[in-house]
C-alpha positions in Angstrom: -95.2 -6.3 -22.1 -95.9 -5.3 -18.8 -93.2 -7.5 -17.2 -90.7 -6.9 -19.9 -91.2 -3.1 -18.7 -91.0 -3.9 -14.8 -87.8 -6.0 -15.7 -86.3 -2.9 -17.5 -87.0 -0.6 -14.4 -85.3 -2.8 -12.1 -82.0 -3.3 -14.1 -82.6 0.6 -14.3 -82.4 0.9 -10.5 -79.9 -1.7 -10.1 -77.7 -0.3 -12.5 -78.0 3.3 -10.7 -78.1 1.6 -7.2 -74.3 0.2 -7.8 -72.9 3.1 -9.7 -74.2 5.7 -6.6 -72.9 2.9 -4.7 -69.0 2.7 -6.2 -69.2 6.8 -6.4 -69.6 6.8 -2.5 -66.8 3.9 -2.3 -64.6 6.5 -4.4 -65.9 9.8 -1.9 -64.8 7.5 1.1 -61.9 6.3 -0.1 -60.8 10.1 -1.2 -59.2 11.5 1.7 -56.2 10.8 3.2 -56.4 7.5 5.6 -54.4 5.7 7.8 -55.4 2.1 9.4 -53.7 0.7 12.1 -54.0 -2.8 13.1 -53.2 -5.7 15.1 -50.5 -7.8 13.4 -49.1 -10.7 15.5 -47.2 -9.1 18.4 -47.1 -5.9 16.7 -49.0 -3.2 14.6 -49.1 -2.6 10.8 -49.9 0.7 8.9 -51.5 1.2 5.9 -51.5 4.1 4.6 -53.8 5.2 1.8 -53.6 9.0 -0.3 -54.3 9.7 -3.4 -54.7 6.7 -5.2 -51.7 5.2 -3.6 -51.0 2.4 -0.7 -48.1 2.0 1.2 -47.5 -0.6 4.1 -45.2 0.4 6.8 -44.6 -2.6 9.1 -45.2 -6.2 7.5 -46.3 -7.6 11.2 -44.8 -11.4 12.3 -47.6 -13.8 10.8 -48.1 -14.1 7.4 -51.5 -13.0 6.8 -52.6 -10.4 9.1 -51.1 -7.8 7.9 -52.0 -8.7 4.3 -55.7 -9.2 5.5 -55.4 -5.7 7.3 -54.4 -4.3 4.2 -57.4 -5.9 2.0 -60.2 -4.8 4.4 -58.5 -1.3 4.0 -58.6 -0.9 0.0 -60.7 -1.8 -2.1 -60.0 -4.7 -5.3 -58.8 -2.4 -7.9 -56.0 -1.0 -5.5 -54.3 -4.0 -5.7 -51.9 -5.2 -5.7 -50.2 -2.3 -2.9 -47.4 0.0 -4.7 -45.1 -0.6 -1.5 -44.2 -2.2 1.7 -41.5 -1.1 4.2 -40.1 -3.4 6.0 -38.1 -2.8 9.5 -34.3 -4.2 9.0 -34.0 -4.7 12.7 -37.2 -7.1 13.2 -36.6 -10.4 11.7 -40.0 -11.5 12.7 -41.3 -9.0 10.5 -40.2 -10.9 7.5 -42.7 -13.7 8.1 -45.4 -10.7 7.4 -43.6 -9.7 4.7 -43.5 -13.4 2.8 -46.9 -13.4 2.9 -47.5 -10.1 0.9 -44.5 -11.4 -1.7 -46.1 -15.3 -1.9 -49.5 -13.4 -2.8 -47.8 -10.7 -5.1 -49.4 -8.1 -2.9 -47.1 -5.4 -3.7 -45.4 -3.9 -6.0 -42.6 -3.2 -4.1 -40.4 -3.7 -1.1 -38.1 -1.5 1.0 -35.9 -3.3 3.1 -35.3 0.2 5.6 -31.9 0.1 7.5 -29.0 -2.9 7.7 -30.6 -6.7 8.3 -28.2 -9.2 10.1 -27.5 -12.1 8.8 -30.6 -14.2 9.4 -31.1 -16.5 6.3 -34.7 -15.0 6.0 -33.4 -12.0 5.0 -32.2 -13.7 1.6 -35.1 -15.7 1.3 -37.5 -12.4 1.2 -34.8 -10.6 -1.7 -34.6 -13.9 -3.2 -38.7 -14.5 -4.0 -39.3 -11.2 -4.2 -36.8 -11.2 -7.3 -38.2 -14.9 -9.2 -41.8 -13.1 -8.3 -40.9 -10.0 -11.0 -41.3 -7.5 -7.5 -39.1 -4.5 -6.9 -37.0 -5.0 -3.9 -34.3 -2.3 -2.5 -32.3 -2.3 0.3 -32.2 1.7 2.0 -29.9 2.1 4.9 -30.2 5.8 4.7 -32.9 8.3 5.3 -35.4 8.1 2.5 -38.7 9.9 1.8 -42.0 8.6 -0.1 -44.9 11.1 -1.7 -48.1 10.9 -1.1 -49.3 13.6 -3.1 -50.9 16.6 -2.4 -48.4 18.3 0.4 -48.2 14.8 1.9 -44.9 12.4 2.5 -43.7 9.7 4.5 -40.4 10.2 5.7 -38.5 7.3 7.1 -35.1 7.4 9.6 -33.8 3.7 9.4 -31.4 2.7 12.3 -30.0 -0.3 13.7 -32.5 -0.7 17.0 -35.5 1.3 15.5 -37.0 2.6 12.9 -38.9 5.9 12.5 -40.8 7.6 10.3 -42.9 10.6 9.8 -46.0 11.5 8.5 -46.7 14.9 7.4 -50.0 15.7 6.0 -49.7 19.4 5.7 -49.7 20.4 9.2 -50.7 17.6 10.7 -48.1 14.9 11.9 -48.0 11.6 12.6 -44.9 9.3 14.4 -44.5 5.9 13.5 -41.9 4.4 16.0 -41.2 0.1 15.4 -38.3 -0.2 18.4 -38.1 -3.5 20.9 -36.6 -1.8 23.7 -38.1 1.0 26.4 -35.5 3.3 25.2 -36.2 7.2 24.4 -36.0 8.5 20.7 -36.5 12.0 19.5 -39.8 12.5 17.8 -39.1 12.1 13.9 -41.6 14.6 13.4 -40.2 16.6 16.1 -44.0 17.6 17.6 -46.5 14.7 16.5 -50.4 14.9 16.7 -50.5 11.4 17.7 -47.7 8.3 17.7 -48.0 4.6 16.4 -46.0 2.7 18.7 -45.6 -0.6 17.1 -44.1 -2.2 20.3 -44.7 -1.4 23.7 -41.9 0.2 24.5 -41.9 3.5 23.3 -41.7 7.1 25.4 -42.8 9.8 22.8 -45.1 12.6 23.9 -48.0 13.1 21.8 -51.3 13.9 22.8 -52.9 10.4 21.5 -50.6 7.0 21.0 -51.3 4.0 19.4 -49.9 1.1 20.6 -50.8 -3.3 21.0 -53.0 -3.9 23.8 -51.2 -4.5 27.0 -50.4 -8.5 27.8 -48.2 -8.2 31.1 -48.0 -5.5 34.1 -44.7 -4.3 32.9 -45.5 -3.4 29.7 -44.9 0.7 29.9 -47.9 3.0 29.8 -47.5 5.8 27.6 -47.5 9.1 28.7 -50.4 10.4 26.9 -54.0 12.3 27.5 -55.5 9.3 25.3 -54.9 6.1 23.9 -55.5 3.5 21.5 -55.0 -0.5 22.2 -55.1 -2.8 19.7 -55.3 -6.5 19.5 -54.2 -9.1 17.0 -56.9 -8.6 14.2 -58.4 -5.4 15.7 -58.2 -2.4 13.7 -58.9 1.7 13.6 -59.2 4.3 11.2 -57.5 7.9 11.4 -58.9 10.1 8.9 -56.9 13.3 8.3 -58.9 16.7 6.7 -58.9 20.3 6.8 -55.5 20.4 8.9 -57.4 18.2 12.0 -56.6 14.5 12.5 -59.8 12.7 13.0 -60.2 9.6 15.5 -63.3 7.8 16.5 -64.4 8.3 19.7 -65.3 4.8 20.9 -61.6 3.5 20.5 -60.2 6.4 22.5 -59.1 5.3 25.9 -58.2 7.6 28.6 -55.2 7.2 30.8 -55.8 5.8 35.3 -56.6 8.8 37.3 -53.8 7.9 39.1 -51.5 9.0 36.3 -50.6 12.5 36.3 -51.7 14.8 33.0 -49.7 18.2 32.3 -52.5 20.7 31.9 
């Protein structure tokens, strides 16, 4: 009797232990989140508001993104309601193979005009015998997030930008291959995601890979983040301020001269 009872109380607790333990999941997962991570020779986003998950940059191997993306959510988020993929890059359709083999997403957004690379057709082609959404937008195009919160994106035929806006804060996310100067699609961003290396926005934090030869241009930025294939940060975005952890931050040579 006395072990029947001691059995009881521990289901009990166990049963409480994992529902306080999914209600915290739920309370993490709650605000608005943006990941960045190493994906190949470039980064992937994954954005996550409100219930939804949206992919912006499918990466140039066929699982890091995808893995990214599942160490970001949690199992009953899946599979993703979309993934962008730059029109310019056809690396990137490698990345975006392996979300559409895996039926990872619900959809996919071809953003701007692809060449003619076979790989281009392939992607539309299993995306289609796989029962997945897949459009081709060559024009400006916006996504909501919910609660004051949208992704806008600016296709082109050398870059693709987008912006961010979570009330007031705002978030650039530039995928380009040449060291070329764009105007800021959100026209004054908190902080960039420079996919490549070669982007010249001013913000007052950018994201970019980490740096594999001496040429590769140092933004002009009070901080920065450097990421490596597999490698990974969280932004957190409440109460109008953009939250970044302090141990990824790093700060620019001395040498390199800082407006005040």
């Amino acid at each position: 009797m006395v072990r029947g009872a001691r059995a009881l109380v521990r289901l009990l607790g166990g049963l409480v232990l994992g529902l306080l333990t999914i209600l915290l999941l739920l309370h993490h997962q709650a605000s608005p989140r943006v990941v960045v991570g190493g994906a190949g020779n470039t980064l992937s986003t994954i954005l996550v508001f409100d219930g939804r998950v949206i992919v912006l940059g499918s990466g140039s191997t066929s699982n890091d993104s995808v893995e990214l993306a599942d160490r970001t959510t949690l199992p009953w988020q899946r599979p993703y309601d979309l993934l962008i993929v730059p029109a310019w890059d056809t690396d990137q359709v490698t990345g975006a193979i392996g979300f559409v083999e895996r039926r990872a997403v619900r959809s996919v957004i071809v953003a701007g005009s692809p060449n003619n690379d076979p790989a281009w057709t392939i992607l539309e082609r299993m995306a289609t015998a796989r029962g997945l959404r897949f459009s081709l937008l060559t024009d400006p195009f916006v996504v909501p997030l919910g609660n004051e919160s949208v992704l806008e994106v600016f296709p082109r035929q050398d870059v693709l930008l987008a912006c961010l806006r979570v009330g007031v804060v705002r978030i650039s996310l530039v995928d380009v291959a040449t060291q070329a100067e764009y105007a800021d699609p959100c026209g004054r961003a908190a902080a960039v995601v420079a996919f490549r290396q070669g982007v010249r926005l001013g913000a007052p934090l950018v994201l970019r890979p980490e740096p594999r030869r001496a040429t590769d241009l140092a933004p002009v930025a009070p901080y920065e983040i450097q990421l490596g294939r597999g490698e990974r940060v969280e932004l957190r975005i409440a109460n109008g301020e953009l939250r970044v952890p302090l141990a990824t931050l790093v700060s620019l040579p001395e040498s390199t001269p800082i407006a005040p």
